[in-house]
N, C-alpha and C positions, 0 to 999 in steps of 0.2 A: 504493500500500500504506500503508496506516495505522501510522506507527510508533510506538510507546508513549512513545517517549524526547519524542519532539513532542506529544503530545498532555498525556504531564504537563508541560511546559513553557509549552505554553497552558492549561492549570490555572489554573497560578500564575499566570503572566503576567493572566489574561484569566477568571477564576473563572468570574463575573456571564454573560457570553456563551456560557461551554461548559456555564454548570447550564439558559441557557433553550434553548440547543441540546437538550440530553439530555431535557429535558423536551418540547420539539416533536416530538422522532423516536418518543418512547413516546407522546404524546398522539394524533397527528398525523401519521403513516407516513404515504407515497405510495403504498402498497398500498389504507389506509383512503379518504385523499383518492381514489381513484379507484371504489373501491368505491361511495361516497355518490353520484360522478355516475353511474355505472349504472342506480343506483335511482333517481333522481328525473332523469335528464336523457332518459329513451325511448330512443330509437331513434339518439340524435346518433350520431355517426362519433367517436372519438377515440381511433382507431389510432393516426394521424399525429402529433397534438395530443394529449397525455394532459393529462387536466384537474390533476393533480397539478405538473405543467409549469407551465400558470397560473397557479394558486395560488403558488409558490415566485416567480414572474417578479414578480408582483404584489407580493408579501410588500417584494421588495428596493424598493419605490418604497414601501409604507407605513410601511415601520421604516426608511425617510430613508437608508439605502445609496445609492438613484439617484435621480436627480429627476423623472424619467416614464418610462411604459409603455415607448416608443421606445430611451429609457436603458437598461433594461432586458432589453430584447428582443437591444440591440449586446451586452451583455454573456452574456448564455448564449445567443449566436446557434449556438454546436457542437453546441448540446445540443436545437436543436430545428429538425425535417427541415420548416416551413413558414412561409413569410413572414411580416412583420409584422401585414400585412393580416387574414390568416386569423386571427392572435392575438386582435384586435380582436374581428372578427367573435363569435370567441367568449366573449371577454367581455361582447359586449352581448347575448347570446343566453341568457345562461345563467335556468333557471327561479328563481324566486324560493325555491320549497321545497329544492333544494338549497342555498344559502345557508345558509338558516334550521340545516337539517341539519347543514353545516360545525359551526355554533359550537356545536349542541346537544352533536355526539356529540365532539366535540375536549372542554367541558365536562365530560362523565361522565368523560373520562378523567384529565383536570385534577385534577377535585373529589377520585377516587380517590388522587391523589398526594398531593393539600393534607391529605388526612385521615388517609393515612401519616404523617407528621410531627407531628402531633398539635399543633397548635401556633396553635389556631382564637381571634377575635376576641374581647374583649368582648360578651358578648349587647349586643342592643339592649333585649329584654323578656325577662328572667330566665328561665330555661327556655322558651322560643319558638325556633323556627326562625324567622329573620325573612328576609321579601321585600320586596324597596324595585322599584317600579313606576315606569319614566319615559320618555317619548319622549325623541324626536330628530328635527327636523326637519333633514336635511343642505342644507348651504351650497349657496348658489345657486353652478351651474358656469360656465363659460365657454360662448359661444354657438358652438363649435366644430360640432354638428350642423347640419347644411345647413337643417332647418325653424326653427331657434333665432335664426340671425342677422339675418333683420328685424326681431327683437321687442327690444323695449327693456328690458321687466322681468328679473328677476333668473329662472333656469330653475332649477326647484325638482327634485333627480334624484329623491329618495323622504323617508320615513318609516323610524325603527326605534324600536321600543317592544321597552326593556331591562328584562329582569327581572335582578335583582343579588341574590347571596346576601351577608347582612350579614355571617353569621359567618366567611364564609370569606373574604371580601374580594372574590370572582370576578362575573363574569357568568355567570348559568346560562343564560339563552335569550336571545333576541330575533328578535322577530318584527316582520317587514318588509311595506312598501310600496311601490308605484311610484308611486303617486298622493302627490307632493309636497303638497297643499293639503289633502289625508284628515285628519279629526281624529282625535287619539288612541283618543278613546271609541268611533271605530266598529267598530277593530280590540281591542277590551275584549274580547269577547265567547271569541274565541282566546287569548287569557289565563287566560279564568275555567278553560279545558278542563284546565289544566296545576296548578289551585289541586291540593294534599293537606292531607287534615286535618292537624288541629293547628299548622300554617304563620299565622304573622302579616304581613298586606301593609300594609305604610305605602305612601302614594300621599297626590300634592296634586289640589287641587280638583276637578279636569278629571273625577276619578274617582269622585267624590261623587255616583254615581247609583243608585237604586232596581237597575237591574241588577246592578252592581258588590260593591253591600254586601248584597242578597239572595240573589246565588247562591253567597256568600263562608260566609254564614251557614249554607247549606242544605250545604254541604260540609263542612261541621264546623271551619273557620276562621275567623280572626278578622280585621279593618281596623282601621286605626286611619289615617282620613284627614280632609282640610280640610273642612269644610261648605264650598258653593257657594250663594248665596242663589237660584240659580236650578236647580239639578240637586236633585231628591228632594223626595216631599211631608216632609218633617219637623213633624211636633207636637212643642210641649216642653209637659214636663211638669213642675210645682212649682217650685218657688224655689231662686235659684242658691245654693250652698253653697260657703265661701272654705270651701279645701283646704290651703293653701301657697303657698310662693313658690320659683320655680328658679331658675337663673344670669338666665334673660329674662324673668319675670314674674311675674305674680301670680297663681294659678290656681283656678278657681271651676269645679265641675260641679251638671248635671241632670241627673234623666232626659231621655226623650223617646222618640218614636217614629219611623218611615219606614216610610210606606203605598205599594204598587205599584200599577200598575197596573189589577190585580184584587181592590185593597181589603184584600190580605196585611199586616199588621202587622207589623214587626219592633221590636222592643226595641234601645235602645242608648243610649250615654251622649253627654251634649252635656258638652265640656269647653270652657273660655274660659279661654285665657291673654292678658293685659292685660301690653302688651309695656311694657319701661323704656323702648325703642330703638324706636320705628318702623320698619318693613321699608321696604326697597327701594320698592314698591309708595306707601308714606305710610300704613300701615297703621295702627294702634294697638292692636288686637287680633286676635286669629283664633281660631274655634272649631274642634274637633277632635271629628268623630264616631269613636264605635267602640263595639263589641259584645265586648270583653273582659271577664272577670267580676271581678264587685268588690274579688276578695281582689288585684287588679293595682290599686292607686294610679293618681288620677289625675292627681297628680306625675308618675309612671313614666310614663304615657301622653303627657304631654305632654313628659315627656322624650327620650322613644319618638319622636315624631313630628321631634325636630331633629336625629333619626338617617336621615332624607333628605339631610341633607348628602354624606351617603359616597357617593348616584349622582351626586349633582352634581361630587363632588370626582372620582370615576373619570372622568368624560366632561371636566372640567378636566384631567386628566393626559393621555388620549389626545391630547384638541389640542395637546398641548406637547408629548409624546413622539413620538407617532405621526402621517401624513401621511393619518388614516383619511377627511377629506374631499379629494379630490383636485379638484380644478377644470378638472383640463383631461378627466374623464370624464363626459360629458353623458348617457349614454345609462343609463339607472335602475340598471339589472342590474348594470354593472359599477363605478357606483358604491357601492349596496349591496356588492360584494364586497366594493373595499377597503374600507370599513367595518366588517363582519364579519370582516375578517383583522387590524382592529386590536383588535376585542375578545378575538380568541383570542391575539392580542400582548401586552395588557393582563395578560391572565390570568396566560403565562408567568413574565411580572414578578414577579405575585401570587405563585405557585410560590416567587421566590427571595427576595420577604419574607417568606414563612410560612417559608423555611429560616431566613431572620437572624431572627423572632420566636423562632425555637424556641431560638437560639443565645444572643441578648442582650436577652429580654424584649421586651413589646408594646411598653411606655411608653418605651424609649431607640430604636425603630427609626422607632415612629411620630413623634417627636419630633425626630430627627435625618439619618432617609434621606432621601434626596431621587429622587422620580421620574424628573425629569427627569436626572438627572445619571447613574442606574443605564439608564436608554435609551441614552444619550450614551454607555455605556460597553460596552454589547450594542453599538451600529451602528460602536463605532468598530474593532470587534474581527473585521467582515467579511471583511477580507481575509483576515486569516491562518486563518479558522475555512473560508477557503476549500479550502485545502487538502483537509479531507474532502471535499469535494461530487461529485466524482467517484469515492470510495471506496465503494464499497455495503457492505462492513464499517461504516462508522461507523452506518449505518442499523438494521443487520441486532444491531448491539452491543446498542440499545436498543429496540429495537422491540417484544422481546418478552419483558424483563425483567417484571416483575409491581412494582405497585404503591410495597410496600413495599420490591423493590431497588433504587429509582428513587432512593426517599426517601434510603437509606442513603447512594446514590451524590453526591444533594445535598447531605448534612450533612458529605460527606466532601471535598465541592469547597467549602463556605461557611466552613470553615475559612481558606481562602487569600484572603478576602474580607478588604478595607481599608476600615473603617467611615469612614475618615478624606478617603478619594475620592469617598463619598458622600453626603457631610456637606451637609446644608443652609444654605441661606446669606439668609438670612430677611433682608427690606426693612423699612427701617425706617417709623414712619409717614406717611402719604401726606402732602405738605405740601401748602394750597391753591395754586391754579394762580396770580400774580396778574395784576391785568390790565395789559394788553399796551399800549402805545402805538400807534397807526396815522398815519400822515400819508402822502397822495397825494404831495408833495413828495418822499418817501422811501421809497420802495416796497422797499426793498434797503439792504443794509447790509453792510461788511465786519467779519466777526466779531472778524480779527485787534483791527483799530483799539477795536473795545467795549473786548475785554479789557484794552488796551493801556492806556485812558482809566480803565478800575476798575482798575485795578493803582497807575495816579496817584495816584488818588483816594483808594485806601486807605493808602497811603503818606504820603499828608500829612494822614490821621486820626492816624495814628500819632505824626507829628510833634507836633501840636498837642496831642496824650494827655501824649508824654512835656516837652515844656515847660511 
């Protein structure tokens, strides 16, 4: 039985864990989870096995509660009437479009929460809905599948290409592979189906193709992505024109063109930012197509385009927060799952900074939360949030509140939030590495005796300082 006196007691205790709780159970019911496998699983069996089972067993190994499948499966073994085996089984079976499903329709329900609270990002492009466009190639697993273990290479499980909503902070889709080696651009094409007017896609190179930016155009949207000297015919047209300068560079546009296939024209603008800083790559500049109209700067566009940072920085958060690449799960299916149950992971998070933006502004949460620390404080709160798991009241409480009582119910738990446990603790600058000494003579070394020898050593700097 659910008692109240413990539940506000894990409030207080435990905010952060009980608002992404309250927010899972409205997103994300085990009614809906099982509902999605009906429809896209056929004909499977899962009397015995509810795929909601899964999903949950799963969860505790990628929000870092257990450390594998097996760990997991010990742990809610009361709660499910069929061996480990069969667990398996149906993790590597599971179709890719349920998946996909999962994160879509957890998403609609997400987004509707984030938008109760009213409490959405900095645009990237001032009045645009912006979409940020990016794979994932998932880490190579362990050779634990029986055809895996005489190969030497690295076993590549799949592909996910994330579509990320800038203003809300979230993941709205992602659409998957099982072909580890697939490039981005072939699964393009399922992307363009989901464009809606008036939406802006930032996207890097890979995406730079007559397909990508023509069918973007023909849907009444706009790009703003990298030229590729080898994806799209481009014609430029006229002479470059200095625009300004931004925090990285110096920026100059043209016209120009992009001819398809069938000789189609499209209009769009060549932007060149002439970097202070060289990229990673050795770069010194990069150009920026897009088909945005003129009264958009192309300042703002090239400012626009260092707003890809934000899927680089979510997929930096999930590898620290989240366990969404697992290594000991070889087989595609089931590593796409836990992958996709660390994006709908990701999300809930999202949920309880859009509650702390709405409380203590963009600029003190984004400058001072720390992801990793607000995970830490969700998985460390497992145990005792265990208590509900076998109460179907905690379920049935939020299930089917509506949107904006969800909202209420978060802004009324983020109160008990301690800005101060989730404080950032930022590294200072990288110092170079230097170099190392080697000698075959001495292959080893006891660390005691180093320190023991610089402790000396600094000791009698000191002496000679003060005489």
């Amino acid at each position: 039985m659910l008692h109240q006196e413990v539940f506000d007691r894990l409030s207080v205790k435990y905010p952060e864990a009980v608002m992404v709780r309250v927010t899972l159970e409205n997103a994300l019911p085990p009614t809906l989870v099982d509902d999605i496998f009906s429809q896209h699983a056929g004909r499977r069996n899962s009397r015995k096995l509810l795929f909601s089972t899964v999903v949950a067993l799963l969860s505790l190994v990628v929000c870092r509660v257990r450390n594998s499948v097996h760990a997991s499966y010990q742990l809610m073994e009361k709660e499910i009437s069929v061996g480990v085996k069969a667990v398996y089984n149906r993790l590597n079976s599971l179709p890719i479009a349920l998946i996909e499903a999962l994160v879509r329709e957890s998403a609609l329900r997400i987004f509707a929460i984030v938008d109760a609270l009213q409490s959405p990002l900095r645009p990237i492009i001032p009045g645009f809905k912006t979409r940020i466009v990016d794979g994932n190639h998932l880490a190579a697993t362990e050779h634990r599948v029986q055809p895996l273990r005489t190969l030497g290479g690295g076993a590549l499980p799949g592909l996910a290409l994330v579509v990320y909503d800038a203003e809300r902070g979230l993941v709205q889709r992602a659409y998957l592979s099982e072909d580890g080696h697939e490039q981005e651009r072939s699964i393009t094409v399922r992307v363009l189906e989901d464009v809606e007017p008036g939406e802006v896609w930032i996207a890097d190179r890979a995406y730079a193709t007559c397909v990508f930016m023509h069918e973007i155009e023909a849907q009444g949207s706009y790009f703003i992505v990298r030229r590729h000297q080898t994806n799209g015919r481009i014609v430029e047209l006229g002479e470059w024109t200095y625009c300004g300068r931004t925090e990285t560079g110096e920026v100059y546009e043209r016209p120009g063109q992009s001819l398809d296939d069938f000789g189609q024209a499209l209009d769009l603008r060549i932007i060149r930012l002439d970097l202070f800083e060289k990229t990673r790559d050795g770069d010194c500049s990069l150009e920026i197509l897009s088909n945005l109209p003129l009264e958009i700067s192309a300042l703002t566009i090239a400012e626009g385009f260092r707003g890809r940072w934000r899927i680089e920085t979510a997929f930096a958060h999930l590898e620290s927060v989240f366990e969404g690449e697992i290594s000991s799960l070889g087989q595609p299916s089931a590593a796409l799952l836990a992958f996709a149950l660390a994006l709908i992971a990701y999300n809930t998070l999202g949920v309880v900074l859009t509650a702390l933006r709405k409380k203590h502004g963009e600029e003190k949460v984004a400058n001072e939360v720390s992801h990793y620390f607000l995970g830490e404080r969700v998985s460390s709160a497992s145990s005792a949030m265990d208590l509900f798991i076998e109460d179907d009241r905690w379920v049935t409480r939020y299930a089917d509140k509506t949107s904006q009582e969800i909202a209420a119910e978060l802004m009324r738990l983020v109160e008990h939030v301690s800005m101060r446990k989730l404080k950032k603790h930022p590294r200072g600058k990288k110092k170079p590495v230097p170099q190392r000494e080697c000698s075959k003579d001495q292959p080893h070394f006891a660390t005691s005796r180093i320190l023991a020898a610089a402790k000396a050593k600094n000791k009698r700097s000191k002496r000679k300082v003060a005489k």
